[in-house]
C-alpha positions, 0 to 999 in steps of 0.5 A: 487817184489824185485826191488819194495822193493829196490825201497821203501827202497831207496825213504825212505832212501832219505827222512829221509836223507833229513828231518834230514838235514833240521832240523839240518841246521835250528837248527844249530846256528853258530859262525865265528871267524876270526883268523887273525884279532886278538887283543892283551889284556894286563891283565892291561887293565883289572885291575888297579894294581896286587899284588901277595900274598904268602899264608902261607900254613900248611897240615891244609891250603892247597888249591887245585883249586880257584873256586872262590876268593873274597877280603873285607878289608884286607882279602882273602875269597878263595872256593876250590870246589875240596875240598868243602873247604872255606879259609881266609887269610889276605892279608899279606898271614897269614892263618885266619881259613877254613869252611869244614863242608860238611855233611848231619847234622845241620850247614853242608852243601852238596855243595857249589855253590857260596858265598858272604861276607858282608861289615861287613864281613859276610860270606854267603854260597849258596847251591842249 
């Protein structure tokens, strides 16, 4: 009697052993990098010029992570999402004003997902 259990559980176990394998082999989608075949990209290939800007920060102004940048004319639209916190300076590096009004009331906001600026310099904000 005993050796009919051992037997079943045996048979069972190698059937749901073989089901999961089937099914995780035919979901599995695999990428293959090969690391010796390697290019080298200059960030020049990716732009035209740089230009490093020196934001004139105060206790008022200070940036924590750039989640999103975007430049219009001669001004620099920065979102920090770690502080939910919108910045824009002049390319100069001159501090311009910031957009913090996170809340639950009228012209406040929850969460910044992405943002836009117009030609005319417009400010749009999308929050899911």
């Amino acid at each position: 009697m005993n050796t009919i259990k051992y037997l079943t559980i045996i048979i069972l176990a190698f059937l749901f052993v073989q089901c999961c394998e089937k099914n995780i082999q035919g979901n599995e989608k695999r990428i293959t990098i090969d690391l010796e075949e390697r290019t080298e990209t200059s960030v020049f290939d990716l732009t035209d010029s740089i230009t490093v800007v020196p934001l004139h920060t105060s206790d008022s102004c200070l940036i924590a992570t750039i989640n999103q940048i975007e430049k219009k004319k001669d001004t620099l639209y920065i979102y920090d999402m770690q502080q939910s916190a919108f910045f824009c300076f002049r390319t100069n590096g001159s501090y311009l004003f910031k957009i913090s009004d996170k809340g639950n009331g009228p012209e406040e906001y929850q969460h910044i997902e992405h943002f836009s600026v117009s030609e005319t310099g417009e400010i749009f904000l999308l929050e899911p």
